[in-house]
N, C-alpha and C positions, 0 to 999 in steps of 0.2 A: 504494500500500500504506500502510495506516495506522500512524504511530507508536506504538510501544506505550506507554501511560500507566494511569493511574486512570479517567480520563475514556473514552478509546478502548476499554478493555475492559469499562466497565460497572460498576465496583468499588467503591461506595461504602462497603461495612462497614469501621471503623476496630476495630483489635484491640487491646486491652490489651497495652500493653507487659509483658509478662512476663520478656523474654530479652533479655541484653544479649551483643553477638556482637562481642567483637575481629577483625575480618579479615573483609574481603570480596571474598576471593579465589577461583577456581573451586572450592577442593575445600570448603569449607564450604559455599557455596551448593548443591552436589550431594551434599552430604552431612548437613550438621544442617538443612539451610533444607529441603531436600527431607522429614527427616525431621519437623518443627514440622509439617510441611505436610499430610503424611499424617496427626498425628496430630490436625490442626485438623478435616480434611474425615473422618476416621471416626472419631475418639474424645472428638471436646467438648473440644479440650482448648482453643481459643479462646485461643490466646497470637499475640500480636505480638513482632517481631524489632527492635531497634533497633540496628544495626550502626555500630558505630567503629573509622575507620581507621586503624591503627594504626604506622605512618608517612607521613610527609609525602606522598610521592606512591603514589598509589593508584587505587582507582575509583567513590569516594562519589560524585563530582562524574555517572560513566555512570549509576550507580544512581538518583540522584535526577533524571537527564533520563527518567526511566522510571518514576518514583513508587515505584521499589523492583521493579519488577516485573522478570520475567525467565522464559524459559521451559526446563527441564529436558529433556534429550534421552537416554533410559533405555535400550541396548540391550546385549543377549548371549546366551549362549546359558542354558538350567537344563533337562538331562534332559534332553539333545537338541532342544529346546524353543528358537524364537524367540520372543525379548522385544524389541518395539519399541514404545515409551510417549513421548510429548511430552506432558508437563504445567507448564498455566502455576504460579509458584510465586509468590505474592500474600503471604506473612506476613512480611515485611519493611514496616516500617512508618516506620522514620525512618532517616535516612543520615546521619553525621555526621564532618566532618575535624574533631579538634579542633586542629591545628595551625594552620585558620582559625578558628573557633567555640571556642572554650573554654567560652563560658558556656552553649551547648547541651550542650555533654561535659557540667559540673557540674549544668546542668539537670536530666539524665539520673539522676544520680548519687540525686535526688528521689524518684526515681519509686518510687508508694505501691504497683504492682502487680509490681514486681519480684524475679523470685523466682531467674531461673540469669543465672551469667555460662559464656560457652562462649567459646574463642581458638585460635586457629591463626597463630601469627605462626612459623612454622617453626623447626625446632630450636634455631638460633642466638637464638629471642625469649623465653626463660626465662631468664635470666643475673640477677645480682647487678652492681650497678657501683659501685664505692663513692667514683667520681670523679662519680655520678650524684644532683647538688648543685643543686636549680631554686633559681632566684630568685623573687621575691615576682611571678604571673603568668607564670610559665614553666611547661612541662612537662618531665615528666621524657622523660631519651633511652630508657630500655630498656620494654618492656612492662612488667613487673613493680613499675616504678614507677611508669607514670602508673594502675594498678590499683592501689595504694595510693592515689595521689593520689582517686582515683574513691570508693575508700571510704571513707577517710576524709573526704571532703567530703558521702559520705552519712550518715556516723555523726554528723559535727555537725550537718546541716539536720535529721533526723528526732527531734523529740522524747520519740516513743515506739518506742523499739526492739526491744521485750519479743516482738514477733511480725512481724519483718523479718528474718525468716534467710535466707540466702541460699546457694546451691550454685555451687560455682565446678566446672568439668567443660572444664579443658583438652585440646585433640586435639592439642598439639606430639607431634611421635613420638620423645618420650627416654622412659626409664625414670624411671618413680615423676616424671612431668609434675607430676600436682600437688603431693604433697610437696614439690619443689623451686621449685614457685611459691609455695608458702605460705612455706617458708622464706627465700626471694630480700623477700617484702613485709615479714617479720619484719626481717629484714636494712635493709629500709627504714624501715623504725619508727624501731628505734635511733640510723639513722644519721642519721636528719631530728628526733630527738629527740622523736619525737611520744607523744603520753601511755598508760599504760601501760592503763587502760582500755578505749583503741580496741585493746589489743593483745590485751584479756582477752575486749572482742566479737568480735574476728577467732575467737579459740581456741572460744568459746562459741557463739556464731551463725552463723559461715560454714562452710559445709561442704564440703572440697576431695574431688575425687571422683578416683583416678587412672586415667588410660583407656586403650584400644588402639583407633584406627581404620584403617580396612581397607574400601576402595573404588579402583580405579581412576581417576581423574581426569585425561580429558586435556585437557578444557578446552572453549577456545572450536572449536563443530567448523568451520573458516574450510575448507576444503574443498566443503562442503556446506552453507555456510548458505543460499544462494541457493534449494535445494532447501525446508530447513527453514523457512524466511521464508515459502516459496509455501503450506507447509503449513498454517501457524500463521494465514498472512494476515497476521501484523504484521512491522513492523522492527523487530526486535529484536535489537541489538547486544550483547546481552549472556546466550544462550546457552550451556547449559552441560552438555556431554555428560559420560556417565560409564557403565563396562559397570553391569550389573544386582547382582552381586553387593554385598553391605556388609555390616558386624559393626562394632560398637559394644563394647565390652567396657570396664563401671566394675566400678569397685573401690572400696568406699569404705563411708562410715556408711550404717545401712540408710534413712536419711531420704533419700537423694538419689533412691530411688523414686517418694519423694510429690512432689518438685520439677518429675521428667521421668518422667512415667506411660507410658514406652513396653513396661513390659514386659507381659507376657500379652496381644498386638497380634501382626500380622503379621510385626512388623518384625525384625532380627535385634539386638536390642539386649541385652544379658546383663550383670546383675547381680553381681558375683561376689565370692569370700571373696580370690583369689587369682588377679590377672593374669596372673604372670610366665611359665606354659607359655605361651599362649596369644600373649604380646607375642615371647619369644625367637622362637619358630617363625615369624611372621608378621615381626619386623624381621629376621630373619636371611635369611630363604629367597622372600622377596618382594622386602624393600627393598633388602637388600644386594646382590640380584642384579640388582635395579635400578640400585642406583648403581655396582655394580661394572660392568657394560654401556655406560651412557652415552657416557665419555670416550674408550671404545676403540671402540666403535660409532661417534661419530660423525665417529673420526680415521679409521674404516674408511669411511667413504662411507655409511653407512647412515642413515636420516631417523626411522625409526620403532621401536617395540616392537619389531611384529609380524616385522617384515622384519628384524630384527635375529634374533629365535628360527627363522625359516623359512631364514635363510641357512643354508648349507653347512656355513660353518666357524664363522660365530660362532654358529650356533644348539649347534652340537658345544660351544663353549665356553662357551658359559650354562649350559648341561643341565650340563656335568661340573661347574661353578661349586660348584651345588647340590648335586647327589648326592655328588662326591667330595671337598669342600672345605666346605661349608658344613653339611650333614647331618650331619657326624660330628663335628660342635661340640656338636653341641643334645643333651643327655640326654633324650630323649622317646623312648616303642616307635619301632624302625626302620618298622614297616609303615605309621605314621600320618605320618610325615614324608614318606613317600614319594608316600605318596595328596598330602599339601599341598601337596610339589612336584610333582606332574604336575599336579594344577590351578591352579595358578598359572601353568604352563606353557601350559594351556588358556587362560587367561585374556590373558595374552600374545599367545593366536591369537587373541583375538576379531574378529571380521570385519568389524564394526562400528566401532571405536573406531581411532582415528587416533592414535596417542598418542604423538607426538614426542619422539625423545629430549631436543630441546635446553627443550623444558618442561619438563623433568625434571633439567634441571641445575643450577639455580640454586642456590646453596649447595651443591656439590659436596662443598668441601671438612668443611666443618661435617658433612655428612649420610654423608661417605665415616668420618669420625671415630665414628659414632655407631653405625652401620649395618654395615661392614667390619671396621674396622682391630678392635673386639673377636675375630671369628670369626679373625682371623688371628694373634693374640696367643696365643686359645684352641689351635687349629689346633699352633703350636709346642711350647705346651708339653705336649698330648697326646703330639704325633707326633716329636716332636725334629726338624724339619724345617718347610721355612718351605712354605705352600701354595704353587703353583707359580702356577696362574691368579688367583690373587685380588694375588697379587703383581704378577703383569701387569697386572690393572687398574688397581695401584696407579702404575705406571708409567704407563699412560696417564693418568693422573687427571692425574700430574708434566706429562707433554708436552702435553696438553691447555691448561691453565690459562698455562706457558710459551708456548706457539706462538699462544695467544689474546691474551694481555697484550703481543705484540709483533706484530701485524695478521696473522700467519697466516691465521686465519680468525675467523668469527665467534665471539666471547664474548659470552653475555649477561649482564646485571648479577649482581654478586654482593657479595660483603661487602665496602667497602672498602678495608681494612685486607689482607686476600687478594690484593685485586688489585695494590693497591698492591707489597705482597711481589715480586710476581711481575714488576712493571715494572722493579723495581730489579736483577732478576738480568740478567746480557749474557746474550741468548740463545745465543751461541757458548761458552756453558760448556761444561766436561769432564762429561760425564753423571754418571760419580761423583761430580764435587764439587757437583751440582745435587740428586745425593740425599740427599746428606749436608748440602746448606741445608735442604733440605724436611724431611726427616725431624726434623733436631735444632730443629725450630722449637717450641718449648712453646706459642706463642700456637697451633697450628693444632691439637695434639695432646693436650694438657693434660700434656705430658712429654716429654722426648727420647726419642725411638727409637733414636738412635743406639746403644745398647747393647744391641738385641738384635741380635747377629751375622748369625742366619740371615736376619733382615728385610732387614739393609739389605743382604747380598750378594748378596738375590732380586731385590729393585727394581732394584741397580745391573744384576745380568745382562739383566736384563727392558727397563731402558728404554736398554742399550747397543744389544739388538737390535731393537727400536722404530727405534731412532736409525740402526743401521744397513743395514735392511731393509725397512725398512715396516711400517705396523700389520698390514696384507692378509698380509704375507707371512710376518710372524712369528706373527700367529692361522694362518694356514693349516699350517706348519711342527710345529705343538706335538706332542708328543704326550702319548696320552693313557693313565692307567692307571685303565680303564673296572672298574666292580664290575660283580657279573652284575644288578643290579636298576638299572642304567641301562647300557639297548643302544638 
């Protein structure tokens, strides 16, 4: 079987670098790469991708034994309708570590046909650091700063600036993504004293676009590559399935149209005056029931989404997640939330996609912060009462990251600073005194919890019976106070 390259599949066209892409990670590649790609092969748009890694260890190094190439594996269900699509996705054009390369990053920074910057370095990669001090050839630690560093080494090399704007179009899934990137670079300006000029072309020529993306992503399909390999005819290690659905959703100045021509196309990409229904409904009732799942699913024995929603008990306690805990957070018509969770519920069953919990965990805690712990803050102060399930999750999320940080079972990488935390507790703590470390931690929370009451007497109840019954047995045990529009 042939390796996949430039050469092996024939590829000579080189494409104008157009797009500069933070993260080369699965769901960008099945998501904005797939979209460049579509909009190359039917709309002229004729852009090349130059992707940089945006920390140290990553996958430039698979990408460039591949010349960038990689093939797409599209399935699910629409209308009762099978979708099954494998397409090679060829608009990636240059790969770049700059933790080895620096002068390729700044190189970059040159380029006469660059017109978007797109990033996905996960929630935790939008931050301010203001201990975040490079030396003369160092890079900055956080994203936000070596995109400052990026542009400002574009603003000095280009002499003529007058018609170099540029659109920045983050996918981290926080609220108002770009605004807080633009601000975190402002925040860098000051702090590295750099001239107020590069700070008046930020405000005038870069255009931040804020967004909502929405696609499932599970990644590399390692089940079935063998299958796919035999399909494709190449080896291709780098693979990247995702179901059929996606939504793009900018917010922003109307120029970021002309930057990313996607809309009036097939594609599902929307323009809009106003995110914020569209991001609540979608991070509440997708994400949060995502990350609310993971930690207790995979203390339950479970491997997958799907098998996670199809169980018994824990598909009982997904569905009630949504409908009686998380739905009655969101001000939107009842009927239109309900349609979004039953398909996303659908989507969860897709038959196709493999989509492992523990791919799904990394940064747990950052994403349970961002994704949860709002809907259960909100949750109280509606209800005067702490959610009962989202509490549970919240427990698991505690005994998860504890029983992983002392060899229980596997943990996969996560931040640091988190895991650290967690090695430092005896795992033979008193369960209360372990909710009440977690909880009043500011670095995990951006505040103590400890002073909401009903919070912490829900987690401490919750992860005493985790503790002293089992995940299996205290999911199985719960009950439940079902509304009539989830049976």
């Amino acid at each position: 079987m042939k390796k996949l390259n430039r050469s092996t599949a024939n590829i000579e066209e080189q494409l104008p670098v157009k797009i500069v892409q933070f993260g080369e990670g699965n769901f960008l590649r099945a998501f904005a790469d797939w979209m460049i790609q579509k909009l190359n092969d039917t709309a002229g748009y004729n852009a090349g991708v130059a992707v940089v890694q945006p920390i140290e260890h990553g996958m430039v190094d698979m990408l460039n034994a591949q010349d960038g190439l990689y093939h797409h594996k599209m399935r699910g269900l629409s209308g009762g309708n099978v979708i099954d699509e494998t397409n090679l996705i060829s608009c990636i054009q240059q790969c770049i570590n700059p933790f080895d390369n620096q002068k390729a990053f700044y190189e970059l920074a040159k380029e006469e046909d660059l017109e978007v910057i797109i990033s996905n370095t996960t929630e935790a990669g939008i931050v301010f650091n203001d201990d975040d001090l490079p030396g003369e050839g160092e890079l900055a630690k956080t994203f936000p700063g070596k995109l400052t560093q990026f542009l400002h080494s574009r603003y000095e090399a280009l002499a003529d600036l007058s018609n170099k704007e540029l659109a920045v179009i983050p996918c981290e899934l926080i609220d108002r993504n770009g605004d807080k990137l633009k601000s975190a670079i402002e925040n860098y300006i000051s702090l590295w004293g750099l001239s107020m000029q590069f700070k008046e072309w930020i405000n005038d020529s870069i255009y931040f676009g804020n967004t909502l993306v929405d696609r499932i992503v599970p990644g590399f399909p390692r089940e079935e590559i063998n299958n796919i390999q035999q399909e494709i005819d190449y080896e291709d290690n780098l693979v990247v399935a995702s179901e059929s659905f996606h939504l793009w959703v900018i917010e922003g100045p109307e120029k970021l149209k002309q930057f990313f021509p996607a809309e009036n196309t097939d594609l599902n990409v929307k323009f809009v005056d106003n995110l914020t229904p569209y991001r609540t409904r979608k991070v509440r009732i997708l994400n949060g029931s995502h990350t609310t799942m993971v930690p207790t699913g995979l203390l339950y024995g479970l491997e997958t989404v799907k098998e996670t929603v199809e169980d018994k008990y824990m598909g009982r306690f997904v569905k009630n997640v949504m409908f009686e805990e998380i739905i009655p957070t969101i001000d939107l018509p009842q009927t239109e939330l309900e349609e979004f969770a039953n398909s996303v519920i659908e989507r969860f069953q897709n038959p196709f996609i493999r989509h492992e919990l523990k791919s799904i965990a990394l940064n747990s805690v950052s994403k349970f912060k961002v994704r949860v712990l709002p809907v259960i803050l909100d949750f109280i102060e509606r209800k005067n009462e702490a959610p009962q399930l989202l509490c549970l999750g919240f427990a698991g999320l505690i005994k998860f990251y504890l029983d992983g940080t002392h060899g229980k079972h596997e943990l996969l990488n996560d931040d640091k600073a988190v895991l650290e935390y967690f090695v430092e507790i005896d795992p033979q703590i008193d369960s209360d005194k372990l909710v009440e470390l977690v909880l009043g931690n500011e670095d995990f929370w951006g505040r103590s919890l400890l002073n909401n009451e009903q919070l912490v007497a829900s987690v401490k109840k919750s992860l005493e019976a985790i503790n002293h019954n089992g995940v299996q047995n205290t999911i199985k045990k719960l009950d439940y106070v079902t509304s009539n529009n989830n049976k």
